[in-house]
mmCIF entry with sequence, helices, sheets and N, C-alpha, C, O atoms, coordinates in Angstrom:
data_MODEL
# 
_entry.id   MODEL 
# 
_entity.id                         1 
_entity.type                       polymer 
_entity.pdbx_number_of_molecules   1 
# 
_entity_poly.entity_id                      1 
_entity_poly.type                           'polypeptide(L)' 
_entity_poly.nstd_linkage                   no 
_entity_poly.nstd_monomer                   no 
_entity_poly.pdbx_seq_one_letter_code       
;(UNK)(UNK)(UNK)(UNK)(UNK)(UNK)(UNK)(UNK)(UNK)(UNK)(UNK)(UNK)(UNK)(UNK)(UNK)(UNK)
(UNK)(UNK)(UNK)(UNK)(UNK)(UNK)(UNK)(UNK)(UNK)(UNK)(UNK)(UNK)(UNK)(UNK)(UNK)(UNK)
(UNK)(UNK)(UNK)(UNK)(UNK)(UNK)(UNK)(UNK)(UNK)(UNK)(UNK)(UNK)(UNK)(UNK)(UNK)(UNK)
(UNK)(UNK)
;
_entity_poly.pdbx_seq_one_letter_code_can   XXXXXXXXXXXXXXXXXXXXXXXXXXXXXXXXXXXXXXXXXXXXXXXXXX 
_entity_poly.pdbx_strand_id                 A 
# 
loop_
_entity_poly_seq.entity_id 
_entity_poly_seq.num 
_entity_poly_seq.mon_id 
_entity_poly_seq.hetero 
1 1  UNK n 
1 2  UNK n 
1 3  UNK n 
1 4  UNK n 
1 5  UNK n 
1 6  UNK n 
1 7  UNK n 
1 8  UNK n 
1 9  UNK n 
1 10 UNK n 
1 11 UNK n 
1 12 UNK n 
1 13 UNK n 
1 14 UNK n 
1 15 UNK n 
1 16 UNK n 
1 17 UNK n 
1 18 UNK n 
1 19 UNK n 
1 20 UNK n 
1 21 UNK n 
1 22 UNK n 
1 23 UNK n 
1 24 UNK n 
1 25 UNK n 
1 26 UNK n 
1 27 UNK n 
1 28 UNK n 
1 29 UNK n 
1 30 UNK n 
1 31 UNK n 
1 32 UNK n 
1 33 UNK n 
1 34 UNK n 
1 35 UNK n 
1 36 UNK n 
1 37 UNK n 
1 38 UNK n 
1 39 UNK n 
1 40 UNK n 
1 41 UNK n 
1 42 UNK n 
1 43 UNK n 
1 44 UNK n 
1 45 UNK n 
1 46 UNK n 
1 47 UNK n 
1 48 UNK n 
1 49 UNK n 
1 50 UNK n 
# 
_struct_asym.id          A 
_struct_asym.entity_id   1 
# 
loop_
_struct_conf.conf_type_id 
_struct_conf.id 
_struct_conf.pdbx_PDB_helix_id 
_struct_conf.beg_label_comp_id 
_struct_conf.beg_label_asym_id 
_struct_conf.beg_label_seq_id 
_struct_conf.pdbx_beg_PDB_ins_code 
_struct_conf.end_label_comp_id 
_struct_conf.end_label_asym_id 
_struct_conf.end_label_seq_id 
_struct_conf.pdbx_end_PDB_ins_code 
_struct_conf.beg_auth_comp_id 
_struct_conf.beg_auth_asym_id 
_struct_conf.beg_auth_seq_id 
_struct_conf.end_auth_comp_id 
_struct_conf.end_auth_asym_id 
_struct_conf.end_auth_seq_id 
_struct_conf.pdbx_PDB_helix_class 
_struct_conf.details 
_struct_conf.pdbx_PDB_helix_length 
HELX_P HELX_P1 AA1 UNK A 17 ? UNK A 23 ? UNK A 17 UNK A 23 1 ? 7 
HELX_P HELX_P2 AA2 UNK A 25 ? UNK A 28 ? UNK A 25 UNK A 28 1 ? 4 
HELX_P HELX_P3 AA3 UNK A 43 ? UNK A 46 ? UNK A 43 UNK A 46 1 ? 4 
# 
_struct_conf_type.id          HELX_P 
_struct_conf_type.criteria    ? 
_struct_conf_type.reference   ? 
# 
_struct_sheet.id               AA1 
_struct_sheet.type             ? 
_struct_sheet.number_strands   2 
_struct_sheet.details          ? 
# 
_struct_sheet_order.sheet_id     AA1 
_struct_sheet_order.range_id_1   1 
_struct_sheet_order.range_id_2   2 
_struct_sheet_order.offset       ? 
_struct_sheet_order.sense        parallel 
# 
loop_
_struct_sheet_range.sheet_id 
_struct_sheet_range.id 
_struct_sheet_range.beg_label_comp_id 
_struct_sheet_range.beg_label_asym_id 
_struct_sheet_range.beg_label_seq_id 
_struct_sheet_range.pdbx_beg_PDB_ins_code 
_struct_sheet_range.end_label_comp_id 
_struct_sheet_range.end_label_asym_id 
_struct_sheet_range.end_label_seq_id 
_struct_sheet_range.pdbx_end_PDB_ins_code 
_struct_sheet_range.beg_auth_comp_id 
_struct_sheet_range.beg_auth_asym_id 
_struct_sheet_range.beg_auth_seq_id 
_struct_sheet_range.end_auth_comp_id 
_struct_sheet_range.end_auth_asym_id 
_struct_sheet_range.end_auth_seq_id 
AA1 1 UNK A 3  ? UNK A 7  ? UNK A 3  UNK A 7  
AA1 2 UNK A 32 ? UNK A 36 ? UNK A 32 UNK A 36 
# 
loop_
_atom_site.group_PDB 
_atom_site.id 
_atom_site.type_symbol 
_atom_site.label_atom_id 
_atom_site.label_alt_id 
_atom_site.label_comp_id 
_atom_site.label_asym_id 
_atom_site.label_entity_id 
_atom_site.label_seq_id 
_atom_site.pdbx_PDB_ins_code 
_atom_site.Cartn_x 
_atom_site.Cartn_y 
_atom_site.Cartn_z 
_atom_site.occupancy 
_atom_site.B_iso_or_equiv 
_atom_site.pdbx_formal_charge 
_atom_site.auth_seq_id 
_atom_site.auth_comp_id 
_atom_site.auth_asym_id 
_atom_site.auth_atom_id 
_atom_site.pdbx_PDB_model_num 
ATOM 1   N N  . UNK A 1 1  ? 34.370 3.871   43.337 1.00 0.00 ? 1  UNK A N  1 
ATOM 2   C CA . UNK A 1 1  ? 33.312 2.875   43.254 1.00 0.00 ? 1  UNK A CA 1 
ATOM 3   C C  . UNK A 1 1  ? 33.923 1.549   42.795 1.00 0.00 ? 1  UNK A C  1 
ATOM 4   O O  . UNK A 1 1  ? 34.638 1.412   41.802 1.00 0.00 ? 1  UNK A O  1 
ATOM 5   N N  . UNK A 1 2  ? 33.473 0.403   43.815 1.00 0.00 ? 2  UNK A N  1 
ATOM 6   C CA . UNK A 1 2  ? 34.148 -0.767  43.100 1.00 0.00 ? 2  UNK A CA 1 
ATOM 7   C C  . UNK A 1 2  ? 32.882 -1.298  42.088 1.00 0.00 ? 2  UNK A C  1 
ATOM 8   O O  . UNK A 1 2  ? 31.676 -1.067  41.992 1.00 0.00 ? 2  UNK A O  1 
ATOM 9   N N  . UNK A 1 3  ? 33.803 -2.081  41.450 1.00 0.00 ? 3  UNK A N  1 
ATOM 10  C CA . UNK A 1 3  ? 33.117 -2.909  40.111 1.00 0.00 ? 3  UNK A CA 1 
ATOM 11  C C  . UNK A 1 3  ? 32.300 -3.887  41.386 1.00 0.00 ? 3  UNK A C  1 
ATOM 12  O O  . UNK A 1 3  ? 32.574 -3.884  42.587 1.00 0.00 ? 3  UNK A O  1 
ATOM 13  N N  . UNK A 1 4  ? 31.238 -4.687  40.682 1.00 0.00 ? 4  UNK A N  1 
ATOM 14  C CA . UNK A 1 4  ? 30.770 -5.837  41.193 1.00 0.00 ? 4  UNK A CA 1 
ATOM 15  C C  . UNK A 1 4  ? 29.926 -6.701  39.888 1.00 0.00 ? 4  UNK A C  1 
ATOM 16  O O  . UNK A 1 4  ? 29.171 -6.511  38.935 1.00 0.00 ? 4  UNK A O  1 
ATOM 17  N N  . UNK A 1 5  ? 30.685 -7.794  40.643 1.00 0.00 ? 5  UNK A N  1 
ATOM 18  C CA . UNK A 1 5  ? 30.747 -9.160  39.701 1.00 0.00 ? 5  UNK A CA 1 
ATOM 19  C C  . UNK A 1 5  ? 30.080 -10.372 40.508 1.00 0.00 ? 5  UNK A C  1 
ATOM 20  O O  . UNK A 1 5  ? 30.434 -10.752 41.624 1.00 0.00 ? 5  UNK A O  1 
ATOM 21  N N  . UNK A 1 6  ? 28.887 -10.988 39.608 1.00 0.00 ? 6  UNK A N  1 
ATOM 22  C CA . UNK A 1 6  ? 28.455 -11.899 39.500 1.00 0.00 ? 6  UNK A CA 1 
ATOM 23  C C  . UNK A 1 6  ? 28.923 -13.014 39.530 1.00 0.00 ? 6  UNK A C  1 
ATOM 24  O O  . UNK A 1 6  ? 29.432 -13.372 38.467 1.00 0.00 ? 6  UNK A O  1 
ATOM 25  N N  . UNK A 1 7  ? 28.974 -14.291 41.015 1.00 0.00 ? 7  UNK A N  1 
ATOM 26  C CA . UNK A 1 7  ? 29.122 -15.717 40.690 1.00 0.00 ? 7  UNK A CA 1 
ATOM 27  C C  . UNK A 1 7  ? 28.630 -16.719 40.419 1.00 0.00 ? 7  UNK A C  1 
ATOM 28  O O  . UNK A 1 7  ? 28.400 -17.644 41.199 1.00 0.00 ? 7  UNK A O  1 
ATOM 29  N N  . UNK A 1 8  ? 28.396 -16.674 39.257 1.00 0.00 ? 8  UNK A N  1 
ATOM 30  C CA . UNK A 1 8  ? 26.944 -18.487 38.878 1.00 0.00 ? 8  UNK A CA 1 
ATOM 31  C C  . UNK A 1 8  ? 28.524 -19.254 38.947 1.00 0.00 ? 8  UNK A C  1 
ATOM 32  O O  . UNK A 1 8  ? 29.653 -18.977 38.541 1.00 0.00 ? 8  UNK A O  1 
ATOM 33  N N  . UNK A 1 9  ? 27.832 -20.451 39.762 1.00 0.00 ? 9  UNK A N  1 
ATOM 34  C CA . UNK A 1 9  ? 28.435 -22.021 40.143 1.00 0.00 ? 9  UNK A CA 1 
ATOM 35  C C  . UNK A 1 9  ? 27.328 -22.760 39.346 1.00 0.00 ? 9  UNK A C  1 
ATOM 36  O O  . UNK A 1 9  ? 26.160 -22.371 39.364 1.00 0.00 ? 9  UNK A O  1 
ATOM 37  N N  . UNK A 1 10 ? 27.876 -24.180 38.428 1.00 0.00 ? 10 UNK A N  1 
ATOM 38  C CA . UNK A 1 10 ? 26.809 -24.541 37.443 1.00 0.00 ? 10 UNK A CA 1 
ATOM 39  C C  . UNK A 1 10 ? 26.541 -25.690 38.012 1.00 0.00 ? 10 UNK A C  1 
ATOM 40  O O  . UNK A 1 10 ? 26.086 -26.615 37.339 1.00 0.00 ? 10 UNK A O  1 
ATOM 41  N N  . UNK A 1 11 ? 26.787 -25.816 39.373 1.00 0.00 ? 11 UNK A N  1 
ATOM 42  C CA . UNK A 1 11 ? 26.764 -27.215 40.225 1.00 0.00 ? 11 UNK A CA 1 
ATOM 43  C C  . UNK A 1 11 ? 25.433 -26.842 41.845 1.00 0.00 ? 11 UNK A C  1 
ATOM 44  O O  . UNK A 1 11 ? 25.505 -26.008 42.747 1.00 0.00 ? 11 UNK A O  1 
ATOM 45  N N  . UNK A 1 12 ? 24.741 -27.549 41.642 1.00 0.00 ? 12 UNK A N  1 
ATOM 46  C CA . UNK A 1 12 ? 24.058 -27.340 43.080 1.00 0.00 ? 12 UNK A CA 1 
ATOM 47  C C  . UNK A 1 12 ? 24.379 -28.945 44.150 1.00 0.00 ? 12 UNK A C  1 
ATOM 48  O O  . UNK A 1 12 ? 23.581 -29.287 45.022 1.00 0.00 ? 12 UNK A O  1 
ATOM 49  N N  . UNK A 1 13 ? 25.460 -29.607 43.887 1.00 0.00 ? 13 UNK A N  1 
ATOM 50  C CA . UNK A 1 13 ? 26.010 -30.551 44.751 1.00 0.00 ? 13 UNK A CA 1 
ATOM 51  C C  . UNK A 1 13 ? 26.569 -29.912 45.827 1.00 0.00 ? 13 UNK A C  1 
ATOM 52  O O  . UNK A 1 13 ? 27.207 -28.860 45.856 1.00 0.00 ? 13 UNK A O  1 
ATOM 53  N N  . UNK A 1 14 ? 26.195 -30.820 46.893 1.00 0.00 ? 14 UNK A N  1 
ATOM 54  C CA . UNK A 1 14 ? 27.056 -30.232 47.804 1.00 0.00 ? 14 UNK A CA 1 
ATOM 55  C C  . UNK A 1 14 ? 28.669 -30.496 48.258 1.00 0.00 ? 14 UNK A C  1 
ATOM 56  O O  . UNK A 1 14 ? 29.114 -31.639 48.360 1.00 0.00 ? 14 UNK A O  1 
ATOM 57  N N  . UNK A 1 15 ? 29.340 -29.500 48.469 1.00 0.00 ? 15 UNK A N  1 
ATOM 58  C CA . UNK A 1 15 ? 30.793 -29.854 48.302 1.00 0.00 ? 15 UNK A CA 1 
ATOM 59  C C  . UNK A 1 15 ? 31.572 -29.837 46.715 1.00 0.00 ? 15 UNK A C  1 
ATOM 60  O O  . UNK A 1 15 ? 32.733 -30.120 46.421 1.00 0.00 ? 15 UNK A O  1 
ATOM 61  N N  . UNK A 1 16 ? 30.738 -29.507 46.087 1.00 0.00 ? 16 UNK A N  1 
ATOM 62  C CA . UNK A 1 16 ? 30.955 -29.247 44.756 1.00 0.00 ? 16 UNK A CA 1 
ATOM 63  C C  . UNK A 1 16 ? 32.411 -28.177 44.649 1.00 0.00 ? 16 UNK A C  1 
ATOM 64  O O  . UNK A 1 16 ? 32.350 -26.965 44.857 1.00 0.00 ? 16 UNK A O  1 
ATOM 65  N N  . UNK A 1 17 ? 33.785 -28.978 44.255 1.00 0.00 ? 17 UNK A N  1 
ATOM 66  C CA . UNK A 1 17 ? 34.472 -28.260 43.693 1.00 0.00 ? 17 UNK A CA 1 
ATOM 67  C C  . UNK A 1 17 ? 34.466 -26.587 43.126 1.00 0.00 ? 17 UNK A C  1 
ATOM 68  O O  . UNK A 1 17 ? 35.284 -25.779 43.564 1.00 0.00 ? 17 UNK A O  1 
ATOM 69  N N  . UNK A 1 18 ? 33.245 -26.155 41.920 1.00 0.00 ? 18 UNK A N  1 
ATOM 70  C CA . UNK A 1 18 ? 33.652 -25.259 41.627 1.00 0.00 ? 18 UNK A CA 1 
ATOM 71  C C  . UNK A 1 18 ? 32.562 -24.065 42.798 1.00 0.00 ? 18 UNK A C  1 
ATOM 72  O O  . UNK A 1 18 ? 32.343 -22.858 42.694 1.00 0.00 ? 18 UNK A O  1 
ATOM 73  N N  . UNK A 1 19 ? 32.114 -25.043 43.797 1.00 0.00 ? 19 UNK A N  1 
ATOM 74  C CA . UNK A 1 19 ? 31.772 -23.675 44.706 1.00 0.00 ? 19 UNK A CA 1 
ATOM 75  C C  . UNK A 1 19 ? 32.598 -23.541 45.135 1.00 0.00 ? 19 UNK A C  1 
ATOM 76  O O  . UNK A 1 19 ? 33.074 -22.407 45.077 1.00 0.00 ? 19 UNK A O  1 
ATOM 77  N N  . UNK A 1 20 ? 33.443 -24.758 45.963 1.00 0.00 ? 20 UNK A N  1 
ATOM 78  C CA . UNK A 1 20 ? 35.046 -23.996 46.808 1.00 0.00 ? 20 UNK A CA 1 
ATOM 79  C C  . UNK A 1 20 ? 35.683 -23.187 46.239 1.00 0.00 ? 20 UNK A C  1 
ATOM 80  O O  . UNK A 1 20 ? 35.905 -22.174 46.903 1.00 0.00 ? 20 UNK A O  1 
ATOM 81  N N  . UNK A 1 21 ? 36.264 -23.224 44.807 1.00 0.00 ? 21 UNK A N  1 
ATOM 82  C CA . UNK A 1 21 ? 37.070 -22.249 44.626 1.00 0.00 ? 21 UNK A CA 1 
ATOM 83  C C  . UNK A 1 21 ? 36.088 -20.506 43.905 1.00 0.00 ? 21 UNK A C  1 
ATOM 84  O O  . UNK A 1 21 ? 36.696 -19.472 43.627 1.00 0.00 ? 21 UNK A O  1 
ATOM 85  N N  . UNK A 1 22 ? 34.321 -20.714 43.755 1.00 0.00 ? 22 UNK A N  1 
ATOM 86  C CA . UNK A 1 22 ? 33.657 -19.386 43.903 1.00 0.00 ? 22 UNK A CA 1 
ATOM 87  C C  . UNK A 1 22 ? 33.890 -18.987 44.996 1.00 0.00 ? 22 UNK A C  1 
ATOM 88  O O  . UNK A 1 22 ? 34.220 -17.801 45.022 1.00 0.00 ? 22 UNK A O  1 
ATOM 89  N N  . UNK A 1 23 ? 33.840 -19.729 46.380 1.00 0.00 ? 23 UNK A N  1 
ATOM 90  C CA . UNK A 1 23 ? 33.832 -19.301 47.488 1.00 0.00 ? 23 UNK A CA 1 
ATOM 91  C C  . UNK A 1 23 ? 35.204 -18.723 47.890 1.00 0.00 ? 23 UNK A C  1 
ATOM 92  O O  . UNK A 1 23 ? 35.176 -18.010 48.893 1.00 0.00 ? 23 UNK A O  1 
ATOM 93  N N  . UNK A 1 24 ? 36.485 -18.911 47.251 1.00 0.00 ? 24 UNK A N  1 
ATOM 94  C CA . UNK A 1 24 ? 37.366 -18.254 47.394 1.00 0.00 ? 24 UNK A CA 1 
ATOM 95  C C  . UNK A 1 24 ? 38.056 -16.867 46.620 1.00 0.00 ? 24 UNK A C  1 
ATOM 96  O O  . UNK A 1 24 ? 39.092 -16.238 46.835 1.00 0.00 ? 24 UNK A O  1 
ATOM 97  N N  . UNK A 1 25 ? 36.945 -16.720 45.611 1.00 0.00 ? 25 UNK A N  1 
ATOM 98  C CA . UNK A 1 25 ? 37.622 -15.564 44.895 1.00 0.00 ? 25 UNK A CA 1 
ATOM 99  C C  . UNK A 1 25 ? 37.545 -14.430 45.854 1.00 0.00 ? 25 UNK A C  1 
ATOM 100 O O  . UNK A 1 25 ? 38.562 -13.769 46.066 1.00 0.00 ? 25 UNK A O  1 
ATOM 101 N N  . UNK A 1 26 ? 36.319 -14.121 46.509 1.00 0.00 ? 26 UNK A N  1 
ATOM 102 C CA . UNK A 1 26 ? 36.290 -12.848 47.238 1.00 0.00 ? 26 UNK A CA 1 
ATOM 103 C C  . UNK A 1 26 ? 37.301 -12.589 48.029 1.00 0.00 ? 26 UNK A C  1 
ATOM 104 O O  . UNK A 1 26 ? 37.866 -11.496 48.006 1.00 0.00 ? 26 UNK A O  1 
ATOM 105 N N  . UNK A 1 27 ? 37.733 -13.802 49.015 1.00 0.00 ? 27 UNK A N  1 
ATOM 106 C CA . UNK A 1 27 ? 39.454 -13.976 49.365 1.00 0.00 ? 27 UNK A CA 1 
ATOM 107 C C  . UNK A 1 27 ? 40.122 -13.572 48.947 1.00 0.00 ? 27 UNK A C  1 
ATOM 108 O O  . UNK A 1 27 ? 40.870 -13.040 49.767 1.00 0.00 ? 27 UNK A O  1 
ATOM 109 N N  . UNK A 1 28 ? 40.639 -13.345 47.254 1.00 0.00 ? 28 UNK A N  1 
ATOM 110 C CA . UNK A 1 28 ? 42.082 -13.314 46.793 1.00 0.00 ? 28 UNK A CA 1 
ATOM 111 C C  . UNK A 1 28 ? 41.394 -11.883 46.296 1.00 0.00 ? 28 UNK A C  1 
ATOM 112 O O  . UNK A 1 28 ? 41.907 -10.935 46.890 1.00 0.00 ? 28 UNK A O  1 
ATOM 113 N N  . UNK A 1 29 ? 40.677 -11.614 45.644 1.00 0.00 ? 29 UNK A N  1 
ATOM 114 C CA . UNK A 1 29 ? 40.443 -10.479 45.154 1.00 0.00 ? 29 UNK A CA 1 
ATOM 115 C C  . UNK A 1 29 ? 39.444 -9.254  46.122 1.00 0.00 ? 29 UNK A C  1 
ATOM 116 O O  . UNK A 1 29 ? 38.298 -9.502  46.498 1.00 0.00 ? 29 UNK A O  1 
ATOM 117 N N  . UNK A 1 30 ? 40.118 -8.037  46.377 1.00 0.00 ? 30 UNK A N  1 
ATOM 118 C CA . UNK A 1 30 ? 39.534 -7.337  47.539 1.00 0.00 ? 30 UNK A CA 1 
ATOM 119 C C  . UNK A 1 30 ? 39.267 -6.130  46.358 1.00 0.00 ? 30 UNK A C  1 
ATOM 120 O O  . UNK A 1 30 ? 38.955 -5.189  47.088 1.00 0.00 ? 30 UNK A O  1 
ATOM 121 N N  . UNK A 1 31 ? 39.227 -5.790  45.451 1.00 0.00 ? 31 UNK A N  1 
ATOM 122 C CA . UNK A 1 31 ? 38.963 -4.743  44.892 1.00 0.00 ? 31 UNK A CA 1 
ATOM 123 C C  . UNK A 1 31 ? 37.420 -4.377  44.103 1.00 0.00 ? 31 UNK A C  1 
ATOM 124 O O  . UNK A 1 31 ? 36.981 -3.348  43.588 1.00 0.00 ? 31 UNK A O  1 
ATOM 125 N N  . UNK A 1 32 ? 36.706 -6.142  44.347 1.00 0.00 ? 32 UNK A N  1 
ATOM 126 C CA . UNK A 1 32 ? 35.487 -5.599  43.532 1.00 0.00 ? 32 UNK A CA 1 
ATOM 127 C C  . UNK A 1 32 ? 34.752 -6.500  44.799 1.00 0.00 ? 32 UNK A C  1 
ATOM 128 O O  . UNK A 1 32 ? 35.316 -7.220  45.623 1.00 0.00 ? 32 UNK A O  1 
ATOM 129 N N  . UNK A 1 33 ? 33.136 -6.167  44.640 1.00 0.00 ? 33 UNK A N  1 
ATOM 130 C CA . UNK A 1 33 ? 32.254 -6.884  45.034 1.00 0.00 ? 33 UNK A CA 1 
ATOM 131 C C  . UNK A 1 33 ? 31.408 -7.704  44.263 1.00 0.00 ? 33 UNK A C  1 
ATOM 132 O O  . UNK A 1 33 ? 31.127 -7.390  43.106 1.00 0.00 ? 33 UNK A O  1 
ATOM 133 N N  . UNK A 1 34 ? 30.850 -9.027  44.955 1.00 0.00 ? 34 UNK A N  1 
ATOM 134 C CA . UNK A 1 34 ? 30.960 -10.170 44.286 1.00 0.00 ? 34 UNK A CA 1 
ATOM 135 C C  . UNK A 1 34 ? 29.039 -10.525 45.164 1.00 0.00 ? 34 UNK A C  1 
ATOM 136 O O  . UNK A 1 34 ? 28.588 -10.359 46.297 1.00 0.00 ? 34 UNK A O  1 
ATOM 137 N N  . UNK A 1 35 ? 28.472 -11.050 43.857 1.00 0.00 ? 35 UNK A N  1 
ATOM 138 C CA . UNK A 1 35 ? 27.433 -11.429 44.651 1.00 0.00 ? 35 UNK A CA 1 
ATOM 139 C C  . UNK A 1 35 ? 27.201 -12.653 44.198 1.00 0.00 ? 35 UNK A C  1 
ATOM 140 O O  . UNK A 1 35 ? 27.312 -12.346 43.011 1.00 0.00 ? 35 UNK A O  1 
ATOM 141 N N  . UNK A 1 36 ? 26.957 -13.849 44.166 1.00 0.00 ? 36 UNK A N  1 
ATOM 142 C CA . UNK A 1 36 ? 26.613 -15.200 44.270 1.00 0.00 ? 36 UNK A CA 1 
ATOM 143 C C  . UNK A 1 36 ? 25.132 -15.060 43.618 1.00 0.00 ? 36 UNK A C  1 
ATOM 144 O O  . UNK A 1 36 ? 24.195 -14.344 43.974 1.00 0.00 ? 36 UNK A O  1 
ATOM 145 N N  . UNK A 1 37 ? 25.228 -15.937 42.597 1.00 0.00 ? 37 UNK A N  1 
ATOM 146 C CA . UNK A 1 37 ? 23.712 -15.780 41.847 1.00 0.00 ? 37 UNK A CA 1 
ATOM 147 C C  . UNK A 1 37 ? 23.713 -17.469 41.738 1.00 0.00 ? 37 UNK A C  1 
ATOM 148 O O  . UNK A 1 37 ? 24.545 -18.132 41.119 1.00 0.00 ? 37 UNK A O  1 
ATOM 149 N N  . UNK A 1 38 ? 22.340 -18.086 42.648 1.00 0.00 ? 38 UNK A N  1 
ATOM 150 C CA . UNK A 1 38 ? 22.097 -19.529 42.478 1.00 0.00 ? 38 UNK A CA 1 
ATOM 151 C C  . UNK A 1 38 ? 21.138 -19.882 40.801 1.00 0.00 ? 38 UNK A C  1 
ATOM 152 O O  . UNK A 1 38 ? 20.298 -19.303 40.112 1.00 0.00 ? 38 UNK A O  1 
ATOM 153 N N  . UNK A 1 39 ? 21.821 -21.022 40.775 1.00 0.00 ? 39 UNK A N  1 
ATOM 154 C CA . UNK A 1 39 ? 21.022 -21.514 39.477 1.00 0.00 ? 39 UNK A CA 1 
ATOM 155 C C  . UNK A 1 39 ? 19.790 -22.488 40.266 1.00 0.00 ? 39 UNK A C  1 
ATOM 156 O O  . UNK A 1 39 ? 18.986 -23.044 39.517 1.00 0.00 ? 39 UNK A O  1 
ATOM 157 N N  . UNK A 1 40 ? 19.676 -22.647 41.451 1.00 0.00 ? 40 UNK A N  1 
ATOM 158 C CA . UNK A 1 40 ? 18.190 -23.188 42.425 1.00 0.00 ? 40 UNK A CA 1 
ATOM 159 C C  . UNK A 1 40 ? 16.829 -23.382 41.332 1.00 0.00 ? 40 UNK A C  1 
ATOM 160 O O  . UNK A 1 40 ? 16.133 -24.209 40.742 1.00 0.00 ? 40 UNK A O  1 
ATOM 161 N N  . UNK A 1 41 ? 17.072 -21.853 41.594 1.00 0.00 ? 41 UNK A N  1 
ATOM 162 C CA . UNK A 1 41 ? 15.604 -21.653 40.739 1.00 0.00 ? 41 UNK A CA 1 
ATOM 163 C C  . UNK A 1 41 ? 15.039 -21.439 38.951 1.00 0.00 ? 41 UNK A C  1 
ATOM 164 O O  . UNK A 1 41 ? 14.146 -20.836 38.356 1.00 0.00 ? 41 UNK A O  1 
ATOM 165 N N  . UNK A 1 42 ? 15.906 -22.123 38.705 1.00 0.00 ? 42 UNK A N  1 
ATOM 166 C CA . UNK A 1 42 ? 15.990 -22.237 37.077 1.00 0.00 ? 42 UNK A CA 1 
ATOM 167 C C  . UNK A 1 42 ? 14.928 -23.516 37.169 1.00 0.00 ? 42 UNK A C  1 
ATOM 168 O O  . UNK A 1 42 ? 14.620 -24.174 38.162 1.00 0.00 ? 42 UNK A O  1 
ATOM 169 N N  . UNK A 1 43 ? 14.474 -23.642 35.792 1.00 0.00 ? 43 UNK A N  1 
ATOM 170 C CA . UNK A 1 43 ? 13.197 -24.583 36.089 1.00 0.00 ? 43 UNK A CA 1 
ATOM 171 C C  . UNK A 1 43 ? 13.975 -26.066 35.448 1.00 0.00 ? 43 UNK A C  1 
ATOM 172 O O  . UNK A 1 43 ? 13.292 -27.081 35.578 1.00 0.00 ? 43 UNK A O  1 
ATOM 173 N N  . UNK A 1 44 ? 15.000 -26.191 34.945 1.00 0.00 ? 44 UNK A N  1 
ATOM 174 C CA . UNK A 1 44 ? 15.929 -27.074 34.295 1.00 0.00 ? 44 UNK A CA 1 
ATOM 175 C C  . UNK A 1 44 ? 16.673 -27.558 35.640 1.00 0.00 ? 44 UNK A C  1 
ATOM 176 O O  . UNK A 1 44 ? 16.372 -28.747 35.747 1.00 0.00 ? 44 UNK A O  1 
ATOM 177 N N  . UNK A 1 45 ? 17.407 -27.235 36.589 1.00 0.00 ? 45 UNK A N  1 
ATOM 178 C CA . UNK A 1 45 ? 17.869 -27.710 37.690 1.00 0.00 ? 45 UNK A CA 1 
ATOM 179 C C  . UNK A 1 45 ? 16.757 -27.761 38.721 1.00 0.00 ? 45 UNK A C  1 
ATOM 180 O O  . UNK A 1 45 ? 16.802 -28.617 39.604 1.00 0.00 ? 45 UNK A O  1 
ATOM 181 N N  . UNK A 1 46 ? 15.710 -26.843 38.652 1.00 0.00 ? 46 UNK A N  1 
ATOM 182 C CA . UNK A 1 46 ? 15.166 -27.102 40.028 1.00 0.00 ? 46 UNK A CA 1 
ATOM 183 C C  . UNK A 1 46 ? 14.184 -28.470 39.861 1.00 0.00 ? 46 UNK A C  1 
ATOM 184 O O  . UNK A 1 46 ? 13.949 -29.182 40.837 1.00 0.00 ? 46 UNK A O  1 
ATOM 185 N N  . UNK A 1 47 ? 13.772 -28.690 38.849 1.00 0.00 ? 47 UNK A N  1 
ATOM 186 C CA . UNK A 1 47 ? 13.141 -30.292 39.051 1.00 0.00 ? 47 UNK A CA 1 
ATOM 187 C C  . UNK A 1 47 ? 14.252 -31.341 39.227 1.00 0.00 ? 47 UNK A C  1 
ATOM 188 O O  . UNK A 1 47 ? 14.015 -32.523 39.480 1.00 0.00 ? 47 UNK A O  1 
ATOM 189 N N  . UNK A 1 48 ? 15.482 -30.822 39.074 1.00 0.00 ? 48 UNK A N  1 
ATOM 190 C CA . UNK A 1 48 ? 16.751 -32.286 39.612 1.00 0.00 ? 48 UNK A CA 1 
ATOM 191 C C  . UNK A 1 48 ? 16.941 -31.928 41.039 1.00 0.00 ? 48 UNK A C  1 
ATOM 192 O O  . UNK A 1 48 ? 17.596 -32.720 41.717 1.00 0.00 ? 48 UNK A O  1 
ATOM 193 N N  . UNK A 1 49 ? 16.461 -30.836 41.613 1.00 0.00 ? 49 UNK A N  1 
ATOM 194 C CA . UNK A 1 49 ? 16.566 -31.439 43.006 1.00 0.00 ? 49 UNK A CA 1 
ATOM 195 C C  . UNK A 1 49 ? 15.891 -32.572 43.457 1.00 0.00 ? 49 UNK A C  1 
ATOM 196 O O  . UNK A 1 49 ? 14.898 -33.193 43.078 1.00 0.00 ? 49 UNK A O  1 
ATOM 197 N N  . UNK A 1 50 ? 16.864 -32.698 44.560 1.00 0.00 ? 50 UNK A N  1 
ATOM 198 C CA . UNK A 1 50 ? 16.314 -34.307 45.512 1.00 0.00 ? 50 UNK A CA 1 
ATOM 199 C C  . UNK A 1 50 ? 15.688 -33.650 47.050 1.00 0.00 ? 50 UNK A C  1 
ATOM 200 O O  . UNK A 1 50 ? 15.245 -34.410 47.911 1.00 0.00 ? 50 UNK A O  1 
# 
């Protein structure tokens, strides 16, 4: 059974640095699964959307 690990990115910009390199861990690391958890819907970022 692989482990699986959670990615919060604390950026909802787009092109945002630390998504490129979330978006690359699953790349380098093949031994666990990885699920992407958005901070969207937090009520602190989601009124700074535009």
């Amino acid at each position: 059974m692989s482990q699986r690990i959670g990615i919060i990115v604390g950026s909802l910009r787009e092109n945002s640095f630390n998504q490129m390199i979330a978006n690359s861990i699953p790349e380098l690391v093949d031994s666990a699964e990885f699920e992407y958890i958005s901070i969207a819907n937090l009520p602190l970022y989601k009124s700074l959307q535009v």
